[in-house]
C-alpha positions, 0 to 999 in steps of 0.5 A: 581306762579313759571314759570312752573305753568304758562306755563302749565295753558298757556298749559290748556288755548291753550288746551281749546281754541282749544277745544271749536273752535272744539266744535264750528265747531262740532255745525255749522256742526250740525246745518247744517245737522240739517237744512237738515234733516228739510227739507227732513222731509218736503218733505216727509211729503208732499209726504206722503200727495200727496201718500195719496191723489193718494191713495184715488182717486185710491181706489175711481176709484176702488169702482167705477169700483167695482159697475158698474161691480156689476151693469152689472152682476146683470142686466145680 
């Protein structure tokens, strides 16, 4: 190998190395956000859930009322 062929494949390698720290850094930035994203998913599953169950007592309540005024009406 002449001296030229040898600095450009030192080239190529400094090239590569500073790649694959910028593919690292690109890996734990994501993994982060990706952990983040987890955890919101998680949290609004979880008020979805509880939105869910107000729901359910709401429309429960409602019925409720809903027949006790039929039953008024109806002994009117």
């Amino acid at each position: 190998m002449n001296n030229t062929t040898l600095q450009q494949l030192e080239q190529l390698i400094d090239q590569l190395i500073t790649r694959n720290n910028q593919l690292q850094t690109d890996i734990t930035e994501l993994k982060e956000q990706n952990s983040k994203l987890l955890d919101e998913n998680e949290l609004l599953q979880l008020e979805a859930l509880e939105n869910e169950e107000k729901q359910k007592d709401a429309s429960t309540t409602l019925s409720s009322l809903l027949d006790k005024l039929q039953s008024a009406q109806q002994a009117s």
